[in-house]
C-alpha positions as CSV (number, residue, x, y, z in Angstrom):
1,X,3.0,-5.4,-17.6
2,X,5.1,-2.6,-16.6
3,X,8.8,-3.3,-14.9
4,X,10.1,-0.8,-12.4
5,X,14.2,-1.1,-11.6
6,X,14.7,0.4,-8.6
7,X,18.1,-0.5,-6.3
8,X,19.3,-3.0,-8.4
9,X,15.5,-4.9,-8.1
10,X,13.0,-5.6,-11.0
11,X,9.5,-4.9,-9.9
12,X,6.4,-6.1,-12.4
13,X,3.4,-3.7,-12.0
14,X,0.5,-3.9,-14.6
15,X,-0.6,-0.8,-16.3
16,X,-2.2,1.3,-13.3
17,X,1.0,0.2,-10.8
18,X,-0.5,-2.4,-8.8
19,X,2.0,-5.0,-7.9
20,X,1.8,-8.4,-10.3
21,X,2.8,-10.5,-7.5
22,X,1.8,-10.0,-3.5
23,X,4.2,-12.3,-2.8
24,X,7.0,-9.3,-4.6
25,X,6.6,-7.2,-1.6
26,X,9.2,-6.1,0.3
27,X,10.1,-2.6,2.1
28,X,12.7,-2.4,-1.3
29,X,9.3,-2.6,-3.2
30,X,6.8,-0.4,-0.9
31,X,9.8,2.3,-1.5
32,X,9.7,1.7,-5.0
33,X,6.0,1.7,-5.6
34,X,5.9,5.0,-3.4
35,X,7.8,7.0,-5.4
36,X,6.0,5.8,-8.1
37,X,3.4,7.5,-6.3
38,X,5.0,11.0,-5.9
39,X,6.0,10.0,-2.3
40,X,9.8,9.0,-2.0
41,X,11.1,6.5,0.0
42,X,8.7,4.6,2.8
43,X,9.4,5.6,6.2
44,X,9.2,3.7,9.5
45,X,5.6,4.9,10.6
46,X,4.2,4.0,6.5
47,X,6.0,0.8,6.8
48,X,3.8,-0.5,9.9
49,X,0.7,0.7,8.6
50,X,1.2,-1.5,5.0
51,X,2.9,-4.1,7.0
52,X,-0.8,-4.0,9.0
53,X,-2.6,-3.6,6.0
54,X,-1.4,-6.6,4.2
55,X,-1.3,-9.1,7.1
56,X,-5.3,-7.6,7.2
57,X,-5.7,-8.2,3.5
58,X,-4.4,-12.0,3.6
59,X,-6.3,-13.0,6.8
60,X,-9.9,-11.1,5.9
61,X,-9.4,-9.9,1.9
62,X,-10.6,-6.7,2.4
63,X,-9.4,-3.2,3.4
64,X,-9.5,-2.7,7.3
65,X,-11.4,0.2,8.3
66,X,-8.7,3.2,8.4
67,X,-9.3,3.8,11.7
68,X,-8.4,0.1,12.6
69,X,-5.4,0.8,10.7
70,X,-4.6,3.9,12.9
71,X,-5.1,2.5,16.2
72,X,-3.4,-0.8,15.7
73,X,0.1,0.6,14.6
74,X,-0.7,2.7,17.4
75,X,-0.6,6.4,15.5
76,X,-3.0,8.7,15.6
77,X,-6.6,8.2,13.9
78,X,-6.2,9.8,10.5
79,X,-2.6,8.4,10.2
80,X,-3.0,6.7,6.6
81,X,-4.2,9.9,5.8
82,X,-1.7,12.0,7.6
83,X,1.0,9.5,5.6
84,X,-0.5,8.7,2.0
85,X,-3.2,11.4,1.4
86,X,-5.0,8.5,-0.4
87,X,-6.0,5.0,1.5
88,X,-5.9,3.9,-2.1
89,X,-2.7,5.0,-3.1
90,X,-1.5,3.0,0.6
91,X,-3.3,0.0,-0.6
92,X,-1.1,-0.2,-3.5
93,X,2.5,0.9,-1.9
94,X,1.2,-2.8,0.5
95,X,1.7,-4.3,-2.8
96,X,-2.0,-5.7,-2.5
97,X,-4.3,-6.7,-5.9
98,X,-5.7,-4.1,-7.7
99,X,-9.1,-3.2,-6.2
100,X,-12.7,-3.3,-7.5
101,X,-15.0,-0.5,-8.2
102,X,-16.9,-1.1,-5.0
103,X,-13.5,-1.2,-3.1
104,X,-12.3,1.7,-3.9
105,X,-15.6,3.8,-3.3
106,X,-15.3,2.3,0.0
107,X,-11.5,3.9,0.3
108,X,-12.6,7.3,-0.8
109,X,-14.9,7.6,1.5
């Protein structure tokens, strides 16, 4: 386990960055976990696309099609994209599990 300080919070990743806990999550942490990522701080428009992404995750378990994402935070289609470069690199700013192999070939697609 790996601990990230970052405005005054402790934040337990494991070894790749995924967030130990879902239940950790906050905008605080999305920032955090961001510019772990080479991205800085979380903006509004990212927020509501992992905000969408995890309430996805916890109803279905599975990554929403990236489309889906787009359209229902109402931003144009390629917006995770557009905002993360990497639909696996969002899925871990939302603080969700680690994916599997099969997962992320899916995301990369």
């Amino acid at each position: 386990m790996t601990v990230i300080e970052y405005e005054g919070k402790t934040i337990n990743v494991d070894a790749d960055g995924y967030l130990e806990s879902i239940d950790d999550w906050d905008d605080t942490v999305a920032s955090a976990l961001a510019e772990q990522e080479g991205l800085g701080p979380v903006t509004f428009d990212q927020l509501d696309i992992l905000m969408f992404m995890r309430q996805y995750y916890q109803k279905h378990r599975f990554f929403p099609i990236v489309h889906a994402v787009c359209k229902n935070v109402h931003q144009p289609d390629d917006c995770v994209s557009d905002e993360f470069m990497d639909p696996v690199t969002a899925w871990k700013i939302a603080g969700l599990p680690k994916p599997d192999d099969e997962v992320i070939a899916y995301l990369k697609r």
